[in-house]
Structure formats: structure tokens, C-alpha cells
C-alpha positions in Angstrom: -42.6 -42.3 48.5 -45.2 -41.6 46.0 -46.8 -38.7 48.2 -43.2 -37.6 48.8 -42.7 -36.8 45.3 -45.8 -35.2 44.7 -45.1 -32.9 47.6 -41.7 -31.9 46.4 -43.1 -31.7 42.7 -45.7 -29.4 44.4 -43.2 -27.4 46.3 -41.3 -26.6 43.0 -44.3 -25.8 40.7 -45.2 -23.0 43.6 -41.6 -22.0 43.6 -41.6 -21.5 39.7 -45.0 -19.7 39.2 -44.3 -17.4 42.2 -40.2 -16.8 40.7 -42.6 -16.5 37.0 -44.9 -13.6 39.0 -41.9 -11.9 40.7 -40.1 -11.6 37.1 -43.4 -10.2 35.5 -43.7 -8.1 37.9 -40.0 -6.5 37.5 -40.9 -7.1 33.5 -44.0 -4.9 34.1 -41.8 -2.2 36.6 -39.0 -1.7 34.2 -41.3 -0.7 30.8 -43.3 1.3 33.3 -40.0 3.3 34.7 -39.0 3.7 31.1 -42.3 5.4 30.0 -42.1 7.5 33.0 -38.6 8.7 31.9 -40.1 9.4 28.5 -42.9 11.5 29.7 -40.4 13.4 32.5 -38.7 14.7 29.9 -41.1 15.2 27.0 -43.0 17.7 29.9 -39.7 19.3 31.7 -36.8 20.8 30.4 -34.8 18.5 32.1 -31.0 17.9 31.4 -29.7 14.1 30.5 -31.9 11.3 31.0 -33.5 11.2 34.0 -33.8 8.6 36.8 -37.6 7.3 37.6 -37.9 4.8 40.6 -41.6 3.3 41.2 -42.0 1.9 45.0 -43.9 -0.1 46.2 -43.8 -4.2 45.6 -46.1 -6.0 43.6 -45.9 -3.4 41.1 -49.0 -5.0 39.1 -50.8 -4.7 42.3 -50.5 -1.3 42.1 -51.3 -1.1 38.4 -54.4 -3.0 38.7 -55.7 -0.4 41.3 -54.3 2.3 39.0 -52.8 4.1 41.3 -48.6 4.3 41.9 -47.9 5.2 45.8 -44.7 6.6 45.5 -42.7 7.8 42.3 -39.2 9.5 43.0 -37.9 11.1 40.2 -34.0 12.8 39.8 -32.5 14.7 37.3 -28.9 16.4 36.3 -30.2 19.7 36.0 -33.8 21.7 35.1 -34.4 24.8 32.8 -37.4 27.1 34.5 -38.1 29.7 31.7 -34.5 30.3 31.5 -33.6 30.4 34.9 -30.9 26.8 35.2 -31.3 24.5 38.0 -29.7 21.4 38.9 -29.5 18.3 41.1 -33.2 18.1 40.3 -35.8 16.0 42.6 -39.0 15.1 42.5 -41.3 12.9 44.8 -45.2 12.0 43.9 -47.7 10.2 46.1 -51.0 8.4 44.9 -50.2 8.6 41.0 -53.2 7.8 39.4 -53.2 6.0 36.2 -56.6 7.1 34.7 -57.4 10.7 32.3 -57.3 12.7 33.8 -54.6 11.4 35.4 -53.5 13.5 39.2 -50.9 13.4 41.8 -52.3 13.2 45.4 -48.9 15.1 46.6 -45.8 16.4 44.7 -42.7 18.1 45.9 -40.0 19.2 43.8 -37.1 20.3 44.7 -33.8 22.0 43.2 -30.6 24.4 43.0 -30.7 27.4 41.2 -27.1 27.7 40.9 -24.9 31.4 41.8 -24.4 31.8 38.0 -28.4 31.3 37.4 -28.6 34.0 40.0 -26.0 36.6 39.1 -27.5 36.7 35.7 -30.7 37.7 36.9 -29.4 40.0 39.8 -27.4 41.9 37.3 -30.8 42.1 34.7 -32.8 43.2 37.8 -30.2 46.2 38.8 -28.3 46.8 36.0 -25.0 46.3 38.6 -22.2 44.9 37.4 -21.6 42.3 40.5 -20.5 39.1 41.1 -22.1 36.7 43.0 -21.2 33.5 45.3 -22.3 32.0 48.5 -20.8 32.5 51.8 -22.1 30.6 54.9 -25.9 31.3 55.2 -26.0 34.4 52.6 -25.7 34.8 49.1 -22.8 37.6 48.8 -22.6 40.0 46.1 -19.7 41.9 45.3 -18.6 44.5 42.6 -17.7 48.6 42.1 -20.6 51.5 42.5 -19.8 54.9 42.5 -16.5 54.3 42.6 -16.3 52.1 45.5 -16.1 48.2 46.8 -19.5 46.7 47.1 -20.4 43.7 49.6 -23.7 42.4 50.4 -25.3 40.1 52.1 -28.7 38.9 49.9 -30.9 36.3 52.0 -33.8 34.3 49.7 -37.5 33.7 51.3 -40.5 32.4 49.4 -43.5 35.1 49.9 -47.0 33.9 48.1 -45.3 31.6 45.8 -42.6 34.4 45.0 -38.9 33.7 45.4 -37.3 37.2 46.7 -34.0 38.2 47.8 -33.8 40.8 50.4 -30.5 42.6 51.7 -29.1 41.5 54.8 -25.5 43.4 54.8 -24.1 46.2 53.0 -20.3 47.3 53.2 -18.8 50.2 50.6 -15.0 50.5 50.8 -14.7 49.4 53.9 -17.5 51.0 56.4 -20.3 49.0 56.9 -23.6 50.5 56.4 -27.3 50.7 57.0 -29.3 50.1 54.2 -31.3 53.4 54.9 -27.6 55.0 54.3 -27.1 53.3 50.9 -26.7 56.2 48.4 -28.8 57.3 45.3 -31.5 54.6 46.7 -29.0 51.5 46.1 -30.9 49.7 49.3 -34.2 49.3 47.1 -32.1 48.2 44.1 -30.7 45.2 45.5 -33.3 44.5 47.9 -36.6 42.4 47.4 -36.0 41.4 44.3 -37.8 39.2 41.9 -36.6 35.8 40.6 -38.2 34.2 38.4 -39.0 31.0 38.7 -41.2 29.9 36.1 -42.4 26.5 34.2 -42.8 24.7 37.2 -46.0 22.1 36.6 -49.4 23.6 36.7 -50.6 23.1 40.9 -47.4 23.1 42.1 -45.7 26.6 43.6 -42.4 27.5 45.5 -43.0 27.1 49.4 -39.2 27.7 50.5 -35.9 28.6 49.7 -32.7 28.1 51.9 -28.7 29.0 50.9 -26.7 25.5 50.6 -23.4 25.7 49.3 -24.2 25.3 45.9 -26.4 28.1 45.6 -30.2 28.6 46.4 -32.5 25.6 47.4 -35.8 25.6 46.2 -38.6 23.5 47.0 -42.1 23.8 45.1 -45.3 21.5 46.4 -48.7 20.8 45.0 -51.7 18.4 46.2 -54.2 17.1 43.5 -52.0 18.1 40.7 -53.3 17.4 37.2 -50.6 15.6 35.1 -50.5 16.8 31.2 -51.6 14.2 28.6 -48.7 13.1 27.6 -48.7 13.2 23.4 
């Protein structure tokens, strides 16, 4: 009986220490999410607070190498040098913990939203246009010379650059090629420059794709130095 007890008094003394590690390690996961929030935001313009998960279990096991595998991080929306962007994501592998600190592999990812465009389009050409999404193309409508404008803009990422390039023109109601286009409208509204600026130091556009909310963008860096957070 007495070797009974012990046993079960054995058994339950495991049970608490390892229910005691498991809550320290949560303890230790939950300040460590927090100050991962407060840096996210203290180094992007990031709207509302934004949502940090750590991966990985134990957590201190992790810390102790110094080194995070995988961080996800989400936000409402992102300000790139005045350019809006929302439904914000952002993935990291190998976070190390130690100055200077580096991410072995970061995507982000994001929407630059028809109004984020239009603002720019109309900057770039000085055309007063509209513009909205329509299946696979961006489609941009407004008057020149006179007439009903429609085009089809398709993005693409060349060296790092996010460009728009005409696809399909229409004025009034023939259908044109762009060599057609009058006073040399085709070069105005074709290959232009967005600007998408403030994205982390390492880390540069690779692709862009039409999604119904607008324009998605996806920027990745390897080895990317993370700023000393103040």
C-alpha cells in the first residue's frame, strides 16, 4: 500500500511540474507575442493593433536557442509611403533573437486597394478616370477627347517594380489597338510606375496578381536584418 501511495504521489508531482512548465511556457509566449505587436507597429505603419502568432511548442525551447521558427503576423491595413494597403500578412522563418537580430525568410503580402490605385493612376496621367476591378484586369474608365474611355490595365512585378501595362482599349464604342490610341494615350496609361515604398530593408516585391479587392502584392526577402527596435 505504502509503495502504492508513493507511486500515485509520484504520478501527480510529475503531472503538476509538467501542467507548471506548460503554463510558463504560454506565460513566456504571451509577453513575447505582445512585444512582437509592439515592435510591428512601432516599425510599420500598420492600421489597428496587429495580430502576432509564435509557432512552434515549447516556446522556451525556442528562446533558449534564440531563434523563433515561424512568426505569422496580420494586420487591418498598411501605409507604403502613402500608397494604402490592407488585409496585411506577414510570415518569418528562423527569427533570431540576438543584435543584430535577422529573419532567415520573410514574405509579406497585401492589397493595394482600387482607390490606392486610382489616386496614383490619375497622378501618373493627369486623366480624370475611375478605376475598379473586373475579372482578371484592373478597368479604367473615364472621358478623353471627348469620348468614353475603357481599359484593361494588367500589374506584373519587373526588378522589384510594380507596373501596370494596358491590355484593352475601347473609345466610344470601337475597340482599338494601342498603336491607334491618339495624341500617344497608349504610353500614358501603359507601363506605369506604382510606388510601393517602405517595405522593410531586404525585402522587395516579387508578384502582383488582380483579386477582387484590388491588386495583390507579395514582397520576400532572405537574411533580412530586423531594425533595433528603440
Amino acid at each position: 500500500m505504502g509503495a502504492r501511495r508513493a507511486l500515485v504521489g509520484t504520478v501527480v508531482t510529475l503531472v503538476v511540474v509538467g501542467a507548471g512548465a506548460v503554463v510558463a511556457d504560454r506565460v513566456a509566449l504571451g509577453l513575447a507575442e505582445d512585444r512582437a505587436r509592439e515592435v510591428v507597429t512601432q516599425q510599420l505603419a500598420v492600421t489597428g493593433e496587429p495580430d502576432v502568432t509564435i509557432h512552434g511548442f515549447p516556446f522556451l525551447t525556442q528562446l533558449a536557442a534564440r531563434e523563433l521558427d515561424d512568426v505569422d503576423a496580420a494586420a487591418a491595413g498598411l501605409t507604403l509611403e502613402g500608397i494604402d494597403a490592407t488585409d496585411v500578412r506577414v510570415t518569418a522563418q528562423g527569427v533570431g533573437l540576438t543584435e543584430p537580430a535577422t529573419v532567415r525568410a520573410a514574405t509579406l503580402a497585401a492589397t493595394l486597394p482600387p482607390a490606392s490605385l486610382e489616386r496614383v493612376l490619375v497622378e501618373q496621367t493627369d486623366l480624370d478616370v475611375t478605376l475598379t476591378v473586373e475579372g482578371g484586369l484592373l478597368r479604367v474608365a473615364g472621358d478623353v477627347l471627348g469620348l468614353s474611355l475603357s481599359a484593361g490595365l494588367e500589374p506584373r512585378v519587373e526588378d522589384g517594380v510594380l507596373l501596370v501595362d494596358l491590355a484593352d482599349v475601347a473609345l466610344g464604342d470601337r475597340r482599338l489597338d494601342l498603336d491607334d490610341l491618339p495624341g500617344g494615350l497608349g504610353d500614358d496609361v501603359s507601363g506605369i510606375e506604382v510606388p510601393v515604398e517602405g517595405l522593410p530593408e531586404g525585402v522587395v516585391l516579387t508578384s502582383a496578381v488582380v483579386v477582387p479587392d484590388g491588386v495583390r502584392i507579395t514582397a520576400e526577402g532572405t537574411d533580412v536584418v530586423l531594425p533595433v527596435a528603440p
